[in-house]
C-alpha positions, -999 to +999 in steps of 0.1 A: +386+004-211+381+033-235+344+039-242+329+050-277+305+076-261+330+104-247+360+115-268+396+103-260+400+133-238+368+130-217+381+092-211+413+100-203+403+126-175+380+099-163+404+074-159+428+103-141+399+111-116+394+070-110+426+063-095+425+086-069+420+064-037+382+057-031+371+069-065+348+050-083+339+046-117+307+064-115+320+087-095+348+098-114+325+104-143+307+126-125+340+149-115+352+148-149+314+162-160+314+184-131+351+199-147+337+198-182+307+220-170+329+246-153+338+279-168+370+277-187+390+302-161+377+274-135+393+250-149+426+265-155+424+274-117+420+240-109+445+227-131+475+255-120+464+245-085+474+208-088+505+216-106+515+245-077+511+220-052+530+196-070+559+219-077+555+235-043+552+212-014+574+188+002+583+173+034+593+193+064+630+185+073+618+174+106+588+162+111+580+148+075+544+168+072+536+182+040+552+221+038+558+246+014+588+257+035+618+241+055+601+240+086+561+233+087+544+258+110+542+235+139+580+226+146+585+263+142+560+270+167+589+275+197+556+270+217+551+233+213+566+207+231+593+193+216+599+165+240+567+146+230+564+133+196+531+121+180+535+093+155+506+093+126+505+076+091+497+104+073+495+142+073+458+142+072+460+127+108+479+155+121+452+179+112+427+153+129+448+153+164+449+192+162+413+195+160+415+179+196+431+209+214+445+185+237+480+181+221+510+206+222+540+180+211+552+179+177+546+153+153+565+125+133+546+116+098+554+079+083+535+087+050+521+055+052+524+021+070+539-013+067+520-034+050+530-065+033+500-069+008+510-036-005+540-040-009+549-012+014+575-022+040+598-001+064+620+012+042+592+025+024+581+049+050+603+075+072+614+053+104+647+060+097+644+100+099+626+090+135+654+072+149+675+097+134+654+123+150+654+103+185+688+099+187+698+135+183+670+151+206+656+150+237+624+133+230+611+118+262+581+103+249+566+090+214+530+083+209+519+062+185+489+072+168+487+052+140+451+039+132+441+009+151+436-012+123+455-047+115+484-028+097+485+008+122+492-021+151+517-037+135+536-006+124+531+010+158+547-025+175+572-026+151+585+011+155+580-002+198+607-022+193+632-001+175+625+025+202+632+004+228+673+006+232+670+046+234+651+046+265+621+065+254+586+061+273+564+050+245+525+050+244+494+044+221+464+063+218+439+048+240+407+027+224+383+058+223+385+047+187+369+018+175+392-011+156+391-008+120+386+029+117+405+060+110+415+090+124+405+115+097+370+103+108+369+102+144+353+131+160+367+155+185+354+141+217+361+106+209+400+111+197+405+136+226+398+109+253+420+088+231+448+108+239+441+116+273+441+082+279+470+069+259+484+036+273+520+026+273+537+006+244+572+002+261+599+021+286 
């Protein structure tokens, strides 16, 4: 709703900052004050940033994580091990499980996961490009490390059982992490144990 006391502009960059995820009303006020308050070459900084990314990154041809090239730095790292696939929601997590130290493998990104209240189902997300990806590689394991919530178990089970018929040994992350959280918050300590002591999904 469009509010007589800022100008059209102010209310539209409001409204912009509002539905990013976990923005706020109040809050977005505040960034589009904070942006308003900025020198002008700030703000044209800012703005030619957004649009760089946009025009600049995609999806790495293999692993799905966001890349300004064909290749993300990781799968073209010939010193990771490309027989062990992590699974994660979104490219945030990767960072997360890097932090760790404890995982050489490459990575899989879903950009999401299935979740029926969202309207977000399987063909929403990049399962295919996995089992594409399985069946053209030797993968010997895939561990899923999506966030042990309601919707990350159902998506990891789910991706379980279309693993199955390749013969892959499949594992989750272990419950270092409490239910209902998310990776982007967990701590080093706690997600490294996680992985160390991964359990297996199915053989």
């Amino acid at each position: 709703m469009a509010s007589p006391l800022f100008p059209v502009a102010v209310q539209q960059l409001i409204e912009h900052f509002a539905k990013l995820p976990g923005v706020g009303r109040k809050s977005a006020q505040r960034m589009a004050f904070s942006v308003l308050n900025r020198p002008a070459d700030d703000a044209t900084a800012f703005a030619n940033a957004i649009l760089q990314a946009k025009n600049t990154v995609k999806s790495c041809t293999l692993c799905q994580n966001l890349t300004d090239a064909e290749l993300c730095p990781l799968c073209r790292d010939e010193r990771r091990d490309a027989s062990t696939v992590c699974v994660v929601a979104e490219s945030r997590d990767v960072v997360a499980v890097e932090r760790t130290r404890e995982y050489r493998g490459l990575y899989h990104v879903l950009h999401g996961v299935i979740s029926p209240l969202n309207h977000v189902g399987p063909d929403d997300l990049t399962v295919k490009q996995l089992l594409k990806r399985v069946s053209e590689n030797d993968i010997r394991e895939i561990i899923m490390a999506t966030n042990p919530d309601t919707e990350g178990e159902a998506t990891a089970l789910y991706l379980a059982k279309l693993l199955h018929p390749f013969g892959v040994k499949i594992t989750r992350l272990a419950y270092g992490i409490p239910m209902g959280s998310h990776l982007e918050f967990a701590d080093e300590i706690t997600l490294s144990k996680a992985l160390q002591g991964r359990t297996i999904v199915a053989e």
